[in-house]
VOKOL-227865 format. One record per residue (C-alpha): z, x, y; residue in three letters. Coordinates in steps of 0.02 Angstrom, whole numbers. Each point is the difference from the previous one (the first is absolute). Last residue first. Layout:
N
+--------+--------+--------+-----+
|     zz |     xx |     yy | res |
+--------+--------+--------+-----+
|      Z |      X |      Y | ALA |
...
+--------+--------+--------+-----+
***
This chain:
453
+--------+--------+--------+-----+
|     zz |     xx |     yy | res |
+--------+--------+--------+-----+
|    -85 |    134 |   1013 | UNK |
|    -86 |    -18 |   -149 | UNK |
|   -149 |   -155 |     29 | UNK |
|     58 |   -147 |    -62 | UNK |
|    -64 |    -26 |   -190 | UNK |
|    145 |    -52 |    -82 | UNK |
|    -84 |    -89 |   -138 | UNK |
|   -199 |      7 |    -15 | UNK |
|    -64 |   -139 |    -98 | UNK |
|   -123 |     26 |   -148 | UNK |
|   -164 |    -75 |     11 | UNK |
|   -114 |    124 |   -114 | UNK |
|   -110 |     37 |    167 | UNK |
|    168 |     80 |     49 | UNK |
|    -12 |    129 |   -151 | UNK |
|   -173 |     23 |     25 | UNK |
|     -5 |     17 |    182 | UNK |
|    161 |    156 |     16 | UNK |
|     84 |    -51 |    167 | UNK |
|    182 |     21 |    -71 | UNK |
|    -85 |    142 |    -92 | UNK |
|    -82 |    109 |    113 | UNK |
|    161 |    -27 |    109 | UNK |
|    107 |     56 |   -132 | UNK |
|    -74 |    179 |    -15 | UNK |
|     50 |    116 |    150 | UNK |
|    186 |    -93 |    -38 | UNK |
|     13 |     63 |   -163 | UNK |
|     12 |   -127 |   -130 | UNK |
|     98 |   -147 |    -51 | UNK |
|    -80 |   -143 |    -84 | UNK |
|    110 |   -144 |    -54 | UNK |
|   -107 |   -143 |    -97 | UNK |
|     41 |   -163 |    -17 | UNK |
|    -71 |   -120 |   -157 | UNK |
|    -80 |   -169 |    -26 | UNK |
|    -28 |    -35 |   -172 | UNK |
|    112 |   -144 |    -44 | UNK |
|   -108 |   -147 |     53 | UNK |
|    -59 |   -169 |    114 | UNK |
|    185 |    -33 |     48 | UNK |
|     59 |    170 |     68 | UNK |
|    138 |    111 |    -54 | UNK |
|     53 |    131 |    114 | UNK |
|   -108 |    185 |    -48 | UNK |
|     64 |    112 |   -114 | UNK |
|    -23 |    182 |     30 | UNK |
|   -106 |    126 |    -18 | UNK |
|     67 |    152 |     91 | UNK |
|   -122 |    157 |     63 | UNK |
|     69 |    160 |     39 | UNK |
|    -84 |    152 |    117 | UNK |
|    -70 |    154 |      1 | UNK |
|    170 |     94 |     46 | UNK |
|    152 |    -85 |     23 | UNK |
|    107 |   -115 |   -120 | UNK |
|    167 |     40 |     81 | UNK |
|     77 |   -187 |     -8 | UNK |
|    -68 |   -134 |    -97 | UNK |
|    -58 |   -147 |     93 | UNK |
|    -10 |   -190 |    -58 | UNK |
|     13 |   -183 |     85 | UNK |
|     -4 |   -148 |    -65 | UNK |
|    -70 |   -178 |    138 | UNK |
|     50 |   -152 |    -37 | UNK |
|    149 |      3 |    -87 | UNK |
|     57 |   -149 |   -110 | UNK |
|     86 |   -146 |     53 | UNK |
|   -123 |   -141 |    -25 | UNK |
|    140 |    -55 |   -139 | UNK |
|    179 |     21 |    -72 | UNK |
|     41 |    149 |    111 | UNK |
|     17 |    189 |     36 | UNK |
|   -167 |      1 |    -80 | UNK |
|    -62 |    190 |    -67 | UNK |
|   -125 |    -81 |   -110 | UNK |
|   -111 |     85 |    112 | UNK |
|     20 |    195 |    -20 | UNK |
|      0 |    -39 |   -191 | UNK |
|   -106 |    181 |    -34 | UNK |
|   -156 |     10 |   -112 | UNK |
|    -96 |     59 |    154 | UNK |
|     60 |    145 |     13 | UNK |
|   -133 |    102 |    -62 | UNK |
|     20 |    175 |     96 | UNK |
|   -158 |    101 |     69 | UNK |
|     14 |    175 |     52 | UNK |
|    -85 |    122 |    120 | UNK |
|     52 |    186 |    -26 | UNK |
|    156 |     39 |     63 | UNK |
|     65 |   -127 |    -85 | UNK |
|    114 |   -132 |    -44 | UNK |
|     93 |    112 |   -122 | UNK |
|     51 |    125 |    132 | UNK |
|    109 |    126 |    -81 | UNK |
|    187 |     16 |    -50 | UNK |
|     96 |    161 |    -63 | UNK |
|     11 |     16 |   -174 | UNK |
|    142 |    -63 |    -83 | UNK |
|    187 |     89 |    -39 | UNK |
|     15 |     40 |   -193 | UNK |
|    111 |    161 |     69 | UNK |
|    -61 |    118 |   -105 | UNK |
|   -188 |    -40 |    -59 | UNK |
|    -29 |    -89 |    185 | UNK |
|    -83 |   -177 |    -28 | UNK |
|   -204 |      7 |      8 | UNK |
|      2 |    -45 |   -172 | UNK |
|     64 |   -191 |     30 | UNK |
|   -140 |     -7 |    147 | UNK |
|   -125 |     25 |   -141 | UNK |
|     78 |    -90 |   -129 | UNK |
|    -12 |   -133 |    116 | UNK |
|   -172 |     10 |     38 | UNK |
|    -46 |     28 |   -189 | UNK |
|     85 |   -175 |    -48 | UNK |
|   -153 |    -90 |    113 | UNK |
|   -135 |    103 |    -57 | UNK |
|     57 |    -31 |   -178 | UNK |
|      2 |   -196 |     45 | UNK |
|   -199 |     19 |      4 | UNK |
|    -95 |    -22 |    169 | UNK |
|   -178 |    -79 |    -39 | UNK |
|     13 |   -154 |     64 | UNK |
|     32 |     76 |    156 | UNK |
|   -110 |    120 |     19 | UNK |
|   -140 |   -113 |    -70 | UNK |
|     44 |   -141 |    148 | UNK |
|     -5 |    158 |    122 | UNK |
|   -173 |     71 |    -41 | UNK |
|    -51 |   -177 |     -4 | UNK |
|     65 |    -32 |    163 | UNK |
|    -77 |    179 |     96 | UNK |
|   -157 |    -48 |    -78 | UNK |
|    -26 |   -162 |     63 | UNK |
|     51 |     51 |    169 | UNK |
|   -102 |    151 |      0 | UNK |
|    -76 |     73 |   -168 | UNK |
|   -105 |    143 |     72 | UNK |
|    116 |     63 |    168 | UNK |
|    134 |    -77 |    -76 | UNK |
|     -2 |    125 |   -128 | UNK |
|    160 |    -50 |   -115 | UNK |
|    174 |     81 |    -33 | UNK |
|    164 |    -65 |    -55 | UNK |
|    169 |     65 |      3 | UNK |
|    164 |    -50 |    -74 | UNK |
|    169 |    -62 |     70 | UNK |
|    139 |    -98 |    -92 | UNK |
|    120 |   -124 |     63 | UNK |
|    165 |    -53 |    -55 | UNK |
|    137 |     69 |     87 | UNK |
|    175 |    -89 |     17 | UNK |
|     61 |   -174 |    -69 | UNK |
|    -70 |    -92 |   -145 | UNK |
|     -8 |   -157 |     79 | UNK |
|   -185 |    -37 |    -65 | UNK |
|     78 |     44 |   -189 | UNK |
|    -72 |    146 |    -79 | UNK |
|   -166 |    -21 |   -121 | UNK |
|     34 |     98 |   -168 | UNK |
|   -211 |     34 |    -16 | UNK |
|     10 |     47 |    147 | UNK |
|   -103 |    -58 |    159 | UNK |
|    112 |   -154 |     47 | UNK |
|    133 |    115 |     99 | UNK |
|   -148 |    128 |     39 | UNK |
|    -11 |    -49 |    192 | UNK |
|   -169 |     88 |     86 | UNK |
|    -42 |    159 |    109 | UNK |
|   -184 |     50 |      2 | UNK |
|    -36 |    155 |     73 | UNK |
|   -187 |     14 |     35 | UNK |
|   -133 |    131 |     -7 | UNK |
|   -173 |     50 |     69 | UNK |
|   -159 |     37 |    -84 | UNK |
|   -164 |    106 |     67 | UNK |
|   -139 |    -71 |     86 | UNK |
|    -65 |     55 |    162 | UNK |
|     58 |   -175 |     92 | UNK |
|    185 |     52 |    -89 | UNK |
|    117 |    -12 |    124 | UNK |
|    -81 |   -153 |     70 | UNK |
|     53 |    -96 |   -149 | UNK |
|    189 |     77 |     42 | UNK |
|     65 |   -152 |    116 | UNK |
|    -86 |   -147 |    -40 | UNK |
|    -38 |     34 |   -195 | UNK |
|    201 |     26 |    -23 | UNK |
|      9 |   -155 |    103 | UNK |
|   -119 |   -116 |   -102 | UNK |
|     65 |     81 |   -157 | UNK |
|    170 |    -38 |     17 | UNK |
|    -55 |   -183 |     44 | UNK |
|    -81 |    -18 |   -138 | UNK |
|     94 |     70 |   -146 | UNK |
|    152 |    -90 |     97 | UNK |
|    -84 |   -180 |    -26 | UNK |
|    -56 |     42 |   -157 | UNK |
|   -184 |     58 |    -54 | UNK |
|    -65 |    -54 |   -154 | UNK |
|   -203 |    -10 |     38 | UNK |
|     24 |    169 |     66 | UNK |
|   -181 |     33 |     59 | UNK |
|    -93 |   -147 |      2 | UNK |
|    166 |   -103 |     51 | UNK |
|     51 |    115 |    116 | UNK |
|    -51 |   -128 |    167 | UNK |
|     68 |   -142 |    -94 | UNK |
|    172 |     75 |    -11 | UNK |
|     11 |     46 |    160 | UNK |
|    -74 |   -192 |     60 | UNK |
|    136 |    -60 |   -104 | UNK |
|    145 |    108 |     97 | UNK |
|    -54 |    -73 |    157 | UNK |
|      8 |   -167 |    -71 | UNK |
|    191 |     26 |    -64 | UNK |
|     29 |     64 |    177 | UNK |
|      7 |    188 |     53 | UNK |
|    131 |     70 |    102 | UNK |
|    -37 |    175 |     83 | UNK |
|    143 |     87 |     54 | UNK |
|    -26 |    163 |    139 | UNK |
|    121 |    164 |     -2 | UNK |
|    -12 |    137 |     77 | UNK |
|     69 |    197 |    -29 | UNK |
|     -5 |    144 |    123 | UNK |
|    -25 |    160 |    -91 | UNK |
|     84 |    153 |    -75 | UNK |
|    -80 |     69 |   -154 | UNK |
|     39 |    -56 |   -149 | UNK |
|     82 |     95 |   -141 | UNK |
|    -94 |     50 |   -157 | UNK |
|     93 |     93 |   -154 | UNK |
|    101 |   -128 |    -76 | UNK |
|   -153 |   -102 |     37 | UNK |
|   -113 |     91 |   -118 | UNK |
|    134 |     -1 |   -123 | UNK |
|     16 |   -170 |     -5 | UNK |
|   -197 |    -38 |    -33 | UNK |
|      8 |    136 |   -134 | UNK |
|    133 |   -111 |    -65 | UNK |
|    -84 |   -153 |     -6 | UNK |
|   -162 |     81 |    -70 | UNK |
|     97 |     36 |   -157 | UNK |
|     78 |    149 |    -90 | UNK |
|    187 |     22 |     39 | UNK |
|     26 |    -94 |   -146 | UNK |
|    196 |      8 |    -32 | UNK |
|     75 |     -3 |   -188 | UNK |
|    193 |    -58 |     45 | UNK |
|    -78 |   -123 |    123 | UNK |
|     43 |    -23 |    186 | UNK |
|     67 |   -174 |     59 | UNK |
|    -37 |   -149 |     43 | UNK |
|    127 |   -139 |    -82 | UNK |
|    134 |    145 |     41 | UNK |
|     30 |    -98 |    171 | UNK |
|     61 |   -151 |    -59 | UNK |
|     62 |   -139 |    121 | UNK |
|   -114 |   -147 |    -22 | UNK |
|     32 |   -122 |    153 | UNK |
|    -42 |   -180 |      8 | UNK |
|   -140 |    -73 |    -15 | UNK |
|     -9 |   -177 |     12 | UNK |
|    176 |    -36 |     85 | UNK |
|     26 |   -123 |    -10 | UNK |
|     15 |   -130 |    156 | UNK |
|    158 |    -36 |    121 | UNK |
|   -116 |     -2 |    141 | UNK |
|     72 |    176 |     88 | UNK |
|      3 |     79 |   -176 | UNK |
|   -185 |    -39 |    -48 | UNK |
|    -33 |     62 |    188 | UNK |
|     92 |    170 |    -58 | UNK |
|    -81 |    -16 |   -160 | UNK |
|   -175 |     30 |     89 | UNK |
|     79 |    136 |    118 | UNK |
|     39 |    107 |   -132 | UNK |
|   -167 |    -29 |   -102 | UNK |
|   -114 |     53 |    153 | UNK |
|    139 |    154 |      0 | UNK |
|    -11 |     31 |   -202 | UNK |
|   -207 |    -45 |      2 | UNK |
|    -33 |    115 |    154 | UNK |
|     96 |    176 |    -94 | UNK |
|    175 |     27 |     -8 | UNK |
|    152 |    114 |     16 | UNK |
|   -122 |    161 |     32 | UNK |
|   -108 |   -112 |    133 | UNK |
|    135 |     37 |    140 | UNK |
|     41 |   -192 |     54 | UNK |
|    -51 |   -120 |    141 | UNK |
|     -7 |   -193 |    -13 | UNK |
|    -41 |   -116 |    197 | UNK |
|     26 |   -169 |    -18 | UNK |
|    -93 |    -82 |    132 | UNK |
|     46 |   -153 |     75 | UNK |
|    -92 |   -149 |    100 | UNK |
|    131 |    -97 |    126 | UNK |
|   -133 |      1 |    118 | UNK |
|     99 |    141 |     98 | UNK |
|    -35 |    112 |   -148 | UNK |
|    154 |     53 |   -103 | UNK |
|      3 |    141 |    -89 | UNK |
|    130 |     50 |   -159 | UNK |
|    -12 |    165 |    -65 | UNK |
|     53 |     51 |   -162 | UNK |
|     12 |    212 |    -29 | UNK |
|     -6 |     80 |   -168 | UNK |
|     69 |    167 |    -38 | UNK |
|    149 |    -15 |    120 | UNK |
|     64 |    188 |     43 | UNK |
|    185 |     56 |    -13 | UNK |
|    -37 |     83 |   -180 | UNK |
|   -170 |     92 |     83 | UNK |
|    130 |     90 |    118 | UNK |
|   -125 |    113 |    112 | UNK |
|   -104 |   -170 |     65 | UNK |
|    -85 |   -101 |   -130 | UNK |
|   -159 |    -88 |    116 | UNK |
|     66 |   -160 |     85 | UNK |
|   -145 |   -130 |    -21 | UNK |
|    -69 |   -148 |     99 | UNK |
|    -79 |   -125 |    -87 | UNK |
|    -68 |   -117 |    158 | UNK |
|    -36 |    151 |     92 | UNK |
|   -129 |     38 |   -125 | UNK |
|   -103 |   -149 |     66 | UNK |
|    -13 |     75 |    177 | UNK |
|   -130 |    155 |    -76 | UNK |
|   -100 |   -149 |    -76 | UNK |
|    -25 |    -65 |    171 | UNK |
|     58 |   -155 |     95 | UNK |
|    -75 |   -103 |    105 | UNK |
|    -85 |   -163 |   -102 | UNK |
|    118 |     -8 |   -136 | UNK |
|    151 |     33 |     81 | UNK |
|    -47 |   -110 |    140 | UNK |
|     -2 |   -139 |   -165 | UNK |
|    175 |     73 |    -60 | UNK |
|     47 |    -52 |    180 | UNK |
|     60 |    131 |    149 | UNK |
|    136 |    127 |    -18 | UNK |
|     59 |     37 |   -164 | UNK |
|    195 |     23 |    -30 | UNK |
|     85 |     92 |   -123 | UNK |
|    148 |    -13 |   -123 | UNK |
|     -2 |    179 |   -125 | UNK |
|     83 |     11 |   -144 | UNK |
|     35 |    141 |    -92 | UNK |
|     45 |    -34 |   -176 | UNK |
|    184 |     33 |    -92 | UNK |
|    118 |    131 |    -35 | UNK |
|     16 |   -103 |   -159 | UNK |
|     55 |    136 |   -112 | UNK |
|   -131 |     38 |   -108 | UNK |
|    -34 |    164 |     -7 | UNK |
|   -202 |     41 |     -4 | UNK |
|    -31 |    166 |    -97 | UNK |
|   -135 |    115 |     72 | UNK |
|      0 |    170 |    -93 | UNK |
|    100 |    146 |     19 | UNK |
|      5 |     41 |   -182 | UNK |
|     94 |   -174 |    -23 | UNK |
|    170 |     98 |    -37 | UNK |
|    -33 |     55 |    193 | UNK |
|    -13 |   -151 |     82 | UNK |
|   -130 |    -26 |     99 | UNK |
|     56 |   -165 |     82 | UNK |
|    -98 |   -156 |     85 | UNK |
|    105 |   -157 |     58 | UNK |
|     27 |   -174 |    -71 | UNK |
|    -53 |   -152 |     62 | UNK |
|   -171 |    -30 |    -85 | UNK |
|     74 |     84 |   -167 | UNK |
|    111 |   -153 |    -13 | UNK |
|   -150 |   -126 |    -10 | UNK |
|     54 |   -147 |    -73 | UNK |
|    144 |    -14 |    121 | UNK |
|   -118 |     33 |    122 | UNK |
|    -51 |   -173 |     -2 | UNK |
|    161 |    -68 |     37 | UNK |
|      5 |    115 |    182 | UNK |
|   -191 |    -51 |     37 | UNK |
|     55 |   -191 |    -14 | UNK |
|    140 |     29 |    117 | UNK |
|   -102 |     80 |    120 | UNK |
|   -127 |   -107 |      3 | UNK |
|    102 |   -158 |     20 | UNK |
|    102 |    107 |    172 | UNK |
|   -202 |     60 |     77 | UNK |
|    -31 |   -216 |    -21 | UNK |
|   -165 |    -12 |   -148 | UNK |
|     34 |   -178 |    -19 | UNK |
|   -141 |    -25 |    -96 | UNK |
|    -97 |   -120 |     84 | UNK |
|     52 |     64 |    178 | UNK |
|    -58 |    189 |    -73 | UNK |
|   -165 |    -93 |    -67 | UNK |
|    -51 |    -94 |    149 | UNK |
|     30 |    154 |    118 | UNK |
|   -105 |    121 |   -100 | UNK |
|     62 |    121 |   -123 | UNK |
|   -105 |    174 |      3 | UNK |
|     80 |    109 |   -134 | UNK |
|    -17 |    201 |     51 | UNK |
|      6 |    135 |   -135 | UNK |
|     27 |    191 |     36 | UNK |
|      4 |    101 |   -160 | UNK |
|     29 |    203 |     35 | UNK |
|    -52 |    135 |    -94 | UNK |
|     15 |    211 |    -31 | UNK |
|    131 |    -63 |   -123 | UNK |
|   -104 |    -80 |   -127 | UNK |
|     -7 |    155 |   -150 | UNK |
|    190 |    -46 |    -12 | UNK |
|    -18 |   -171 |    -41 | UNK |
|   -141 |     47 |   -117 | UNK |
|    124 |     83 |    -94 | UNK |
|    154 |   -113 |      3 | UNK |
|    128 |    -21 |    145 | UNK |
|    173 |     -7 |   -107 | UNK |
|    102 |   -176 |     48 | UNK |
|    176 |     30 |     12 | UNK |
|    165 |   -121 |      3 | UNK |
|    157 |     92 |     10 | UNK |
|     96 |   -173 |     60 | UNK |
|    -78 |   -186 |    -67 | UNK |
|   -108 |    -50 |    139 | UNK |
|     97 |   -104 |    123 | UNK |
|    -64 |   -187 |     36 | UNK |
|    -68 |    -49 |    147 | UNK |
|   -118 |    129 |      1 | UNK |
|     24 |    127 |    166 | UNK |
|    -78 |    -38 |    172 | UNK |
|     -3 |    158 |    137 | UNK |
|    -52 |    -43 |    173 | UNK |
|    -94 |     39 |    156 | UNK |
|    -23 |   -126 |    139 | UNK |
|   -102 |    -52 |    140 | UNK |
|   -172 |    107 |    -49 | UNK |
|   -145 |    -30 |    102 | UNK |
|   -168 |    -18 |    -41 | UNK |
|   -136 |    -68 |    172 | UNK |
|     50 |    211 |     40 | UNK |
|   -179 |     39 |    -59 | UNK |
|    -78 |    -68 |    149 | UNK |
|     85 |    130 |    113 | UNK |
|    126 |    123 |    -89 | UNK |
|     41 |     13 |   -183 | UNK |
|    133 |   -108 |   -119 | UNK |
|    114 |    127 |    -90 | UNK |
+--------+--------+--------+-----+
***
């Protein structure tokens, strides 16, 4: 798996399979549910930074992990199981639960988590969530994959890979969350909400909204084939403020993520339109808390809804391109929500029930997800000063115009509002914006930021 030259700094000692530590009651199944289904073009790759202090402070050992990741799955039975089609389920995904158990993976990383840090590369960082694709026997294959580094300054990283269509960034942030609750004898918080049919398709569809026009534009588009980059920007509380105060003319109510997504969107397409003209944006965000019968955090599997926005950045810049976003947003009605899913529920084969085939979600056109409502560090593996330092996210097949993540940011004394942001983008465009002057005059710090070998 590891690569040759630099890249080899990752290397895999040992490949394993860890099963709950209690059995799951036999015959066990867990249906995929619609929006499950409409994921599996994805991948989630997460990465948890733990630095030396913390892992000694915790008593995060490889043997301690392990047994605290085998009695956590034991709330999560689907986690361990293995994907079917069976046929009196239309052909559809069912997981069986039979506690065939996660892939785990026991690596090594060459050099300190602070050479990490100051040589490595965005393109390196996947290695530390490697992934085995399904080969031809899907029901042999591991749908999520743990992997355990260890840097030679005693530093971890805990590496969380799964195919998107079991679960979307809140399930796997949530996942590894109550496996630290596990590891320091804590509750649990939230655990996980099995029950797929909470989303799903009407008897009286809509097929009528923007949302869906949105969807069917993409079941329709593919990306063309291009070499994909990634850069993270991390912005401090007082980075964030100075955002903020920047809109306030012109989107006096801004968010963090309203104005961040807008500073980027602004970035890379206001140039687009120097004659004038609009341009669009995919917004992706969590819709757990959105209804008006909220689901649980844990509920587990897909959540997320996409919908499109449009502004002339050209006219309104980065003003504009934030209040055109803040209205979106407030604007979205539950309908457009529950007309997705009827949507991909209508797409199922008359005869044989049997889904749709999968699309890109994130993308190809360039798309914006809120994430930054996720617990990526309360993710402690210990009583205190044990949480990650650095949280990692990448979703898998997301080519085309590119994907931006907004993401939480670690917790800092003088404020909450500090956020990261994951850009990835074709390669012939990521250098305009690593070096891009108004987002650096901002004050963000660059992560990763070695060269690409």
């Amino acid at each position: 798996m590891a690569r040759e030259g630099k890249k080899n700094r990752v290397n895999v000692l040992v490949k394993s399979t860890l099963s709950a530590s209690l059995p799951v009651k036999p015959g066990k199944t867990y249906p995929l549910a619609t929006l499950d289904h409409a994921m599996a073009h994805h991948s989630l790759h997460l990465v948890f930074y733990y630095p030396a202090a913390a892992v000694a402070a915790a008593g995060m050992g490889r043997e301690p992990l392990r047994v605290s990741l085998s009695e956590v799955l034991v709330h999560y039975p689907a986690v361990g199981g293995r994907l079917t089609r069976p046929a009196e389920a239309g052909g559809n995904w069912v997981v069986r639960c039979n506690d065939a158990g996660m892939r785990v993976l026991d690596a090594q990383v060459r050099g300190t988590m602070e050479d990490w840090w100051r040589t490595a590369t965005p393109e390196e960082e996947k290695e530390l969530a490697q992934w085995e694709t399904t080969g031809e026997d899907v029901f042999l294959w591991s749908p999520f994959t743990v992997q355990i580094s260890e840097f030679e300054c005693g530093g971890l990283a805990i590496g969380l890979s799964c195919a998107h269509m079991y679960a979307d960034p809140m399930c796997v942030t949530l996942l590894v969350k109550a496996w630290g609750d596990a590891h320091r004898r804590a509750c649990i918080v939230h655990p996980p909400f099995f029950h797929s049919p909470a989303l799903r398709a009407r008897p009286t569809p809509n097929l009528a909204t923007a949302s869906v026009e949105l969807l069917r534009r993409k079941a329709s588009s593919a990306a063309a084939p291009a070499a994909m980059s990634t850069a993270t920007f991390r912005f401090s509380d007082q980075s964030v403020r100075r955002c903020l105060a920047q809109l306030r003319p012109s989107c006096p109510d801004a968010a963090p993520f309203v104005a961040l997504a807008a500073l980027f969107w602004w970035r890379l397409k206001g140039s687009a339109t120097a004659s004038g003209g609009p341009q669009s944006l995919t917004l992706c965000r969590d819709i757990r808390k959105l209804l008006d019968a909220p689901l649980p955090h844990g509920f587990f599997g897909n959540a997320l809804h996409f919908s499109a926005v449009t502004a002339d950045l050209a006219d309104g810049g980065w003003g504009g391109a934030a209040e055109a976003i803040r209205a979106h947003l407030d604007g979205v009605e539950e309908e457009e929500v529950w007309s997705t899913i009827d949507w991909v529920e209508s797409r199922r084969d008359p005869a044989t029930e049997t889904h749709g085939e999968a699309f890109q979600m994130y993308g190809p056109e360039l798309t914006c997800a809120c994430l930054d409502n996720l617990f990526s560090y309360s993710a402690a593996f210990g009583a205190e000063a044990t949480a990650p330092s650095h949280v990692a996210y990448h979703v898998g097949a997301a080519e085309g115009e590119g994907l931006i993540l907004v993401l939480p940011a670690p917790p800092e004394q003088e404020g909450t509002l500090g956020r990261t942001v994951t850009v990835s983008l074709p390669q012939d465009q990521m250098d305009k914006i690593r070096h891009d002057p108004v987002i650096l005059d901002l004050g963000p710090t660059v992560l990763l930021n070695s060269p690409s070998a």
